[in-house]
Every structure is written in C-alpha cells, then in structure tokens.
C-alpha positions as CSV (number, residue, x, y, z in Angstrom):
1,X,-9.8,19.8,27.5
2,X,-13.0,21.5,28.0
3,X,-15.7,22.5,24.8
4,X,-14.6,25.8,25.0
5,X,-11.0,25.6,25.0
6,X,-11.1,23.4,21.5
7,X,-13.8,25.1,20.2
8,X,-11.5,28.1,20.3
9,X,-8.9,26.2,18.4
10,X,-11.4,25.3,15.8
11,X,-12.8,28.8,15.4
12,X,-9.5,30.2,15.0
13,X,-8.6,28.8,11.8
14,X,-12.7,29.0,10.4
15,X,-12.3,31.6,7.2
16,X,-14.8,33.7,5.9
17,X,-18.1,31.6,4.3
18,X,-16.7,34.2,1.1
19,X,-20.0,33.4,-0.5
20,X,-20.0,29.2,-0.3
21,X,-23.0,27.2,0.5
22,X,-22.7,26.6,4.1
23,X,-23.0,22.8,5.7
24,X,-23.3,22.8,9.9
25,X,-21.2,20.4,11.4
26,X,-22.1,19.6,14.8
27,X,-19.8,16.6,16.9
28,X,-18.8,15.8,19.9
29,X,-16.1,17.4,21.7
30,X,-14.2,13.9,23.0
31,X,-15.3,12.1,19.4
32,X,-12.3,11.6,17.0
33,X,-13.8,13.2,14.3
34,X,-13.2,16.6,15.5
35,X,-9.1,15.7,14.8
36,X,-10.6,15.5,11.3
37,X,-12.8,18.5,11.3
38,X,-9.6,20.4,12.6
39,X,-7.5,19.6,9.7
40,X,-9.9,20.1,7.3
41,X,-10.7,23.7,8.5
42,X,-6.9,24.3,9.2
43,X,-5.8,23.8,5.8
44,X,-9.0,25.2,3.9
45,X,-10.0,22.1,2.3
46,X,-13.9,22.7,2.4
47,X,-13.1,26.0,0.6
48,X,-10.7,23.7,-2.0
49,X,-13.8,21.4,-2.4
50,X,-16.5,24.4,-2.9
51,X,-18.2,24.9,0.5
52,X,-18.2,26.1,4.3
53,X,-18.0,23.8,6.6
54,X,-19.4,25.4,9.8
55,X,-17.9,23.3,13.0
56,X,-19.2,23.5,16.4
57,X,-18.7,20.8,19.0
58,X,-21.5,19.9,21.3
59,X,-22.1,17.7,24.4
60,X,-22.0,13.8,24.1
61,X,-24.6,13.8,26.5
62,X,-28.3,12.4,25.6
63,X,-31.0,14.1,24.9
64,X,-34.2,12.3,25.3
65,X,-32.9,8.9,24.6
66,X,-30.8,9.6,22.1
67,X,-27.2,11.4,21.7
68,X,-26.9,15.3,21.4
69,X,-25.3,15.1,17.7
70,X,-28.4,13.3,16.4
71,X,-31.2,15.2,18.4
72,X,-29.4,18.1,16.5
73,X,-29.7,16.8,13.2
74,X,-33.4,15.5,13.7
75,X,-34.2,19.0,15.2
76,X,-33.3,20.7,12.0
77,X,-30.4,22.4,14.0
78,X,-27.6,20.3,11.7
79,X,-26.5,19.1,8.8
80,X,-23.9,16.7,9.2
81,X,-22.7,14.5,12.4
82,X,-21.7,10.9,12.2
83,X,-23.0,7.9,14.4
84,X,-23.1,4.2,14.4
85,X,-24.9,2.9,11.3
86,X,-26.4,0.8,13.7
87,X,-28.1,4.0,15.7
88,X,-28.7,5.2,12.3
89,X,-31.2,2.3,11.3
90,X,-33.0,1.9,14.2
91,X,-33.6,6.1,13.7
92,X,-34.5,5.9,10.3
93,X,-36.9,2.8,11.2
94,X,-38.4,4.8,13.4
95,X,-39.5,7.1,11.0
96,X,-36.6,9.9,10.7
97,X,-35.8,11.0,7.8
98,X,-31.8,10.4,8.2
99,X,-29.7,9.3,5.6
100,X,-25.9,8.2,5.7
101,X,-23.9,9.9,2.9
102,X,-19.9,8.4,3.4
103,X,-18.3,6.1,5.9
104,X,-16.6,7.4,8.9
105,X,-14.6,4.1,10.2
106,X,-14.3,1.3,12.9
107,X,-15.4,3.7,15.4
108,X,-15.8,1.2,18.1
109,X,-14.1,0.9,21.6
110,X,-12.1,-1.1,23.5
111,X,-12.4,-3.0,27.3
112,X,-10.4,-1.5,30.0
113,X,-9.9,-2.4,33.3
114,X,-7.4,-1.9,35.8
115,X,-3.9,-3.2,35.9
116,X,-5.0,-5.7,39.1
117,X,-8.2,-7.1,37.5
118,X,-9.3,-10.3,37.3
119,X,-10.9,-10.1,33.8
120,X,-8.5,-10.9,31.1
121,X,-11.1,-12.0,28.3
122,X,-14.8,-11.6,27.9
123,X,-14.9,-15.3,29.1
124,X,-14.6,-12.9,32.9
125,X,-17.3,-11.2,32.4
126,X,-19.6,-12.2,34.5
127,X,-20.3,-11.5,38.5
128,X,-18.6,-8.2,37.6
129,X,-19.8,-4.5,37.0
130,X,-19.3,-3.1,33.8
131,X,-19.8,0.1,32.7
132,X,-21.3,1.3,29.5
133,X,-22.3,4.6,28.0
134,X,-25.7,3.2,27.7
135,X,-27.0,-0.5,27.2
136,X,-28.2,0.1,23.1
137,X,-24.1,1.9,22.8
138,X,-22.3,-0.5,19.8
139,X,-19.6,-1.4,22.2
140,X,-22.3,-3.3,24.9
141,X,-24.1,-5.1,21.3
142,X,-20.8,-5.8,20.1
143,X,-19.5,-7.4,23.4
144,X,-23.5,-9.3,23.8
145,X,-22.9,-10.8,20.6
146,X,-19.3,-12.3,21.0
147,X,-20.3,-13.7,24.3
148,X,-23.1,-15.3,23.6
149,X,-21.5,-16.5,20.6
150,X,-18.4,-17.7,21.2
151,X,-18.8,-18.3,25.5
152,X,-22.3,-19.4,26.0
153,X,-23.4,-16.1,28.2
154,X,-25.4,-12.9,27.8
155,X,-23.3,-10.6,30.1
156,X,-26.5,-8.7,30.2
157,X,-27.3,-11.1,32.0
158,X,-24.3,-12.7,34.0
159,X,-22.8,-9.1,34.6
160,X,-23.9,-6.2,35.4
161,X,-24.0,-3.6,33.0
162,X,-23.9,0.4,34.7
163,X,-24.5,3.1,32.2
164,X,-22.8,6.2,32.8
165,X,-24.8,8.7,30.0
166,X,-21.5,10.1,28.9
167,X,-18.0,9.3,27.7
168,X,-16.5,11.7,30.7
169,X,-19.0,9.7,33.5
170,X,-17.5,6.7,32.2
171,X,-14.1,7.5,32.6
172,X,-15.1,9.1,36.1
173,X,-17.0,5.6,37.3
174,X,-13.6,3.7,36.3
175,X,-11.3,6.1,38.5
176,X,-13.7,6.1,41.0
177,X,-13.4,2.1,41.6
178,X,-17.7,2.2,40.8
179,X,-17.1,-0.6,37.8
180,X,-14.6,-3.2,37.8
181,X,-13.9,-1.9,33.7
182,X,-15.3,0.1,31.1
183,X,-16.5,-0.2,27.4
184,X,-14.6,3.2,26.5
185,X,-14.5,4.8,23.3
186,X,-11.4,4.6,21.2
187,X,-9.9,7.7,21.1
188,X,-10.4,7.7,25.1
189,X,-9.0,4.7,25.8
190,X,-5.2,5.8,25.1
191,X,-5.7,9.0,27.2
192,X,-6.4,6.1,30.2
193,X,-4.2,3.6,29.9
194,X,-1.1,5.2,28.8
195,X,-1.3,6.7,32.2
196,X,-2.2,3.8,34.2
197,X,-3.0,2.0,36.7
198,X,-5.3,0.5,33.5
199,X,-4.4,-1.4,30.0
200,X,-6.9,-2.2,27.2
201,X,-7.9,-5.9,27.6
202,X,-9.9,-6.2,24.3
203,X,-10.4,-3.7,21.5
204,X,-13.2,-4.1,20.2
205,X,-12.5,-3.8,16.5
206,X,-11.5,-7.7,16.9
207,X,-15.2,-8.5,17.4
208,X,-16.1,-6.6,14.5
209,X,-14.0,-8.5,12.2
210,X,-14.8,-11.7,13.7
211,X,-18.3,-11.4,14.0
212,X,-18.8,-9.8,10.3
213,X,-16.5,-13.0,9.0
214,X,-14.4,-10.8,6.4
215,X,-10.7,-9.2,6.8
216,X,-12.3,-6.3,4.8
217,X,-12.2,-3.4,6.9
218,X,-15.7,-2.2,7.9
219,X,-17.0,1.1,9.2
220,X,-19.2,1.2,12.0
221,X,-19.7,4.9,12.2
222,X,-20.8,6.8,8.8
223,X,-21.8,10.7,8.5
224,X,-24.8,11.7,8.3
225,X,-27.5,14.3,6.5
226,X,-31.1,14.4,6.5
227,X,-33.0,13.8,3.4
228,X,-34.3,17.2,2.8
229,X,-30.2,18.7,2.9
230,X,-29.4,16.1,0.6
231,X,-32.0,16.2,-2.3
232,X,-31.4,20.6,-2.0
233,X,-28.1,20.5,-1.8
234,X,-26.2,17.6,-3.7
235,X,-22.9,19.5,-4.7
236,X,-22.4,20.6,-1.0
237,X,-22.8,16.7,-0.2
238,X,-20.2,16.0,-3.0
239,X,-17.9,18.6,-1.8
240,X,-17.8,17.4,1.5
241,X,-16.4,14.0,0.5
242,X,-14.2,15.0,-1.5
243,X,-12.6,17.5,1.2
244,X,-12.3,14.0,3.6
245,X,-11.2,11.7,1.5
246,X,-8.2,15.1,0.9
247,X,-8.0,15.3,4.9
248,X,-7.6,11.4,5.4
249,X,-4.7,11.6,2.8
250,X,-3.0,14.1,4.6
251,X,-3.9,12.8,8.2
252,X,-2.1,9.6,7.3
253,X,0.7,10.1,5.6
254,X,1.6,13.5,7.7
255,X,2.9,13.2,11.6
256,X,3.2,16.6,11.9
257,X,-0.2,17.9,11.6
258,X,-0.8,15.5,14.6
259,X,1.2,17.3,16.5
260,X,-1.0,20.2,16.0
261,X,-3.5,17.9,16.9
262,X,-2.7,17.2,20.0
263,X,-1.5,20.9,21.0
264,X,-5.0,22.1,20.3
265,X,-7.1,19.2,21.2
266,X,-6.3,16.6,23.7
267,X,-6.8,16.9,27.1
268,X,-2.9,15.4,28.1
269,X,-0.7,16.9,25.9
270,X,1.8,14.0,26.0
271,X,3.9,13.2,23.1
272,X,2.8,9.2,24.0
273,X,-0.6,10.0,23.8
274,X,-0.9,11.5,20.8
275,X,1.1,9.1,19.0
276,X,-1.4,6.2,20.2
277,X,-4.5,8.2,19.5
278,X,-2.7,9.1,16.1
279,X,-1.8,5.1,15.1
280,X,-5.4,4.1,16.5
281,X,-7.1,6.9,14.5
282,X,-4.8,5.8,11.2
283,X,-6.1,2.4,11.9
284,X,-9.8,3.3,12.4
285,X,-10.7,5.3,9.5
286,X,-12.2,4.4,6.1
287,X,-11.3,6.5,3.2
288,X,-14.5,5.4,0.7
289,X,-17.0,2.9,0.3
290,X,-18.1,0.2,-2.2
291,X,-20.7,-2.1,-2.8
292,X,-18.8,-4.8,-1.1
293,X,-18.4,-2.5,2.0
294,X,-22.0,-2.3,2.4
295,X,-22.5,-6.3,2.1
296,X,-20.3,-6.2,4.8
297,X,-21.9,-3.5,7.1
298,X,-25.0,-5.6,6.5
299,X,-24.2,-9.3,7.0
300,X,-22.1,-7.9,10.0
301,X,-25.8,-6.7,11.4
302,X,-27.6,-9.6,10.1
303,X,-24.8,-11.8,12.3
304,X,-25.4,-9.2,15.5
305,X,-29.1,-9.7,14.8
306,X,-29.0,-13.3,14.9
307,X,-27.3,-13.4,18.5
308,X,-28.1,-10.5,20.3
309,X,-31.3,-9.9,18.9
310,X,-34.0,-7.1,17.7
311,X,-33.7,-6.2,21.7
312,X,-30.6,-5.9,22.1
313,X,-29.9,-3.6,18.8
314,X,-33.1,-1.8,19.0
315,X,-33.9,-2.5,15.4
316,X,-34.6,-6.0,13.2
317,X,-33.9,-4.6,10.4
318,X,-31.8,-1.7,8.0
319,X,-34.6,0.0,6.0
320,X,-34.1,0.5,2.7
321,X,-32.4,3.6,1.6
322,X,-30.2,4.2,4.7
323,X,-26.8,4.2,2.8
324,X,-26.2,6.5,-0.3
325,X,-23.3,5.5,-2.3
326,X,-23.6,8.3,-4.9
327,X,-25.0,11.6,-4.4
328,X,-26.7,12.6,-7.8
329,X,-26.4,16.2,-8.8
C-alpha cells in the first residue's frame, strides 16, 4: 500500500489540535509502529493523555547515510520517530543531541529465503548472497555476531552481503532471484512468506535473546526526541507514554482493532496476514522499561561489541545519557 493511501487513513481520523501542545511524529510507512500510531489517533488517546500527536509517514529510504526518520529528527523537522538503540548511540556519539525517551520493542527481523534453498541455519551462510538494507542495519550486526560466535565465520566475510537502501528494494532483490535470501524486517516478513514460494528460516529475535544471555525481553528499537523537545516540553513527553502504554493495552488484548488495521494499512489485505503480523507485533512490543531492562540493552551491546566489533556496529560505546527512564516535569 503506497504512503499516500495510508497516510489518508491516518489523516482521517487526526482531530482538531483543540489547543494541545503538538508533538510531530514522523515514521516509516512499511515500519510497524504506524499500526500503533493508527490506534492511538483512532481512538483519541493523545487527546486522553493531554497532547496532539501530529502523524505523517515518510520514506524508509536514506538520506545521507542515515535513515529518513532520523535525518528528520536531527534536521529539527521532528519530534519523535523510533530507531535501533544501537543507531541511536552511534548518533548520539557522534555528537547529536538525540535522546531515547520509552522502549519501542524487539524490532528486529527475521531470515528468509526461498522454499528450494539450501540454507537452513546461519551455519549456510557462506558462498551465498545475502541481502541487507544496509551492512550497519541491526539485523546484518545481529547475524555477524551469532556467527562468529557460535560457527567460527564472519559472513561478512564468507558471504556476500548486497544492500538494497530500502525495505521495498529488499523485498524486490528476493523476488527478483538477485540474493539467495533476505535479512527482512519483521512486520514484512509475514506479507512474504505467507504467500510463498519463501518461509522464515531464522527470526532473529532468537539471537537477541541468546546473545544478551537473559529470557527478559529486550527492546531493540526505542522512540526518540531531541534534547531541546525534551527539556521544553516534559508533560508532552509524559503524555506520550502514557497514551502507548493505553494503545499497547488495547492492541493486545483487542482482535478487532486489527482488523481495522489491516483494512487501512497493509498492502495484502488477507485475513492470514494480518493475523501473523498481529501475533508477531503482540510478541514484539515492550510496554515499559526498568533499570534491569536497560542492563540488558547494555550487556546485550557490550556482547555484540565483543564479537562483531566497534566496526561492525559503528560505535564502541553507549554515551552516557542516551536512555531517559523518567522525564522530570
């Protein structure tokens, strides 16, 4: 379904500001968070929890090295997205003034090849093309690490990794035969293999548990603010996790606003398919956060550090300040 068409949708049900302090939301239209966004705006919980929530969905092309959600937010031209908390340190390293206010979830990916292939396990990797939405994406890291770890093989090396620059050219390079499988994102992956010829060898949240050595579920992706939107407007922050945390609720215990869901926002509107992207996003998502969380998120990059390298994740280290529990009024 193209920008347009759910943009639309989304716009449709986005009330009057009436007066609220407005927050810009800008995502990507094949990311999972716009199911999210959807709800919220449908049933008015930004207005419950004391602001506007202004939604538009944007490319998930890149924009000078880096994806179109955070050029927006480093260009002044947004106030929340969501990312890898990776991404997000080796930004803020760099000197952006980027800050991660609430967890998103275990927005990884999964491996998918088609039904004939010869790789069943990481272990196949090598000799064959791979593609990747770029080499620094969390799913390629993710997939480094394991194999080096548990195989004794940098399919950096060994394979061939082919970066596509979007999730749609990645898709495209699969059906076109140009890769032998995929590193897809999650919410794409049902949309392929439901139907076929392709299945999901490996999702990759398995590596993220295995790798971080807890059965605590961690979140890999976490919105976003910059510094200055924080420190001027703390209540809007507040408001806005409160209003999801009150949209995960609903989102998990309700089936029928997924049917909505998939009306308005997937590209197949196939019963099948929205049931797998609903049961994979109810498995993703992270409600709230904790200090334990956070030891997680960080031993998890301290392991990912130790096998893949400063290279490999583009950062060595996750600068102080890059995660804010509470927001102080």
């Amino acid at each position: 379904m193209s920008i347009t068409d759910q943009q639309a949708a989304i716009d449709a049900v986005h009330e009057d500001e009436e007066g609220l302090p407005v927050m810009r939301a800008r995502f990507e239209h094949n990311g999972s968070p716009r199911y999210m966004l959807y709800t919220m705006k449908r049933l008015g919980l930004d207005h419950e929890n004391g602001f506007h929530l202004d939604v538009e969905l944007v490319s998930d092309e890149l924009e000078g090295g880096m994806e179109t959600v955070e050029a927006r937010l480093q260009d002044g031209d947004a106030d929340l997205i969501d990312i890898d908390y990776i991404s997000t340190a080796r930004e803020r390293a760099e000197g952006a003034e980027i800050v991660a206010i609430h967890p998103y979830g275990r927005t990884v990916g999964g491996l998918v090849a088609p039904d004939d292939t010869e790789i069943e396990e990481l272990a196949d990797l090598p000799g064959h093309r791979i593609g990747v939405v770029r080499r620094l994406d969390k799913n390629w890291i993710l997939t480094r690490a394991a194999c080096r770890e548990y195989h004794g093989f940098d399919p950096d090396v060994e394979a061939t990794p082919v970066e596509a620059g979007s999730k749609v050219g990645l898709t495209e390079m699969l059906h076109g035969g140009e890769v032998d499988a995929i590193l897809q994102f999650w919410p794409i992956v049902p949309e392929i293999t439901e139907r076929g010829p392709y299945h999901e060898v490996l999702p990759m949240s398995r590596l993220v548990q295995r790798l971080s050595g807890t059965d605590n579920r961690l979140p890999i992706s976490t919105f976003l603010t910059s510094e200055s939107f924080l420190a001027e407007n703390p209540e809007t922050v507040r408001g806005f996790k409160g209003a999801y945390r009150d949209v995960v609720d609903r989102l998990v215990s309700e089936d029928e606003l997924w049917e909505e869901v998939g009306e308005k926002l997937m590209t197949y509107d196939d019963p099948a398919v929205v049931r797998a992207v609903r049961d994979g996003w109810r498995d993703m998502v992270v409600k709230d956060w904790d200090r334990e969380t956070l030891e997680g998120m960080e031993q998890l990059f301290d392991h990912l550090l130790d096998v893949a390298g400063a290279d490999a994740l583009g950062v060595d280290r996750i600068p102080e300040g890059t995660f804010r529990l509470e927001v102080e009024p």
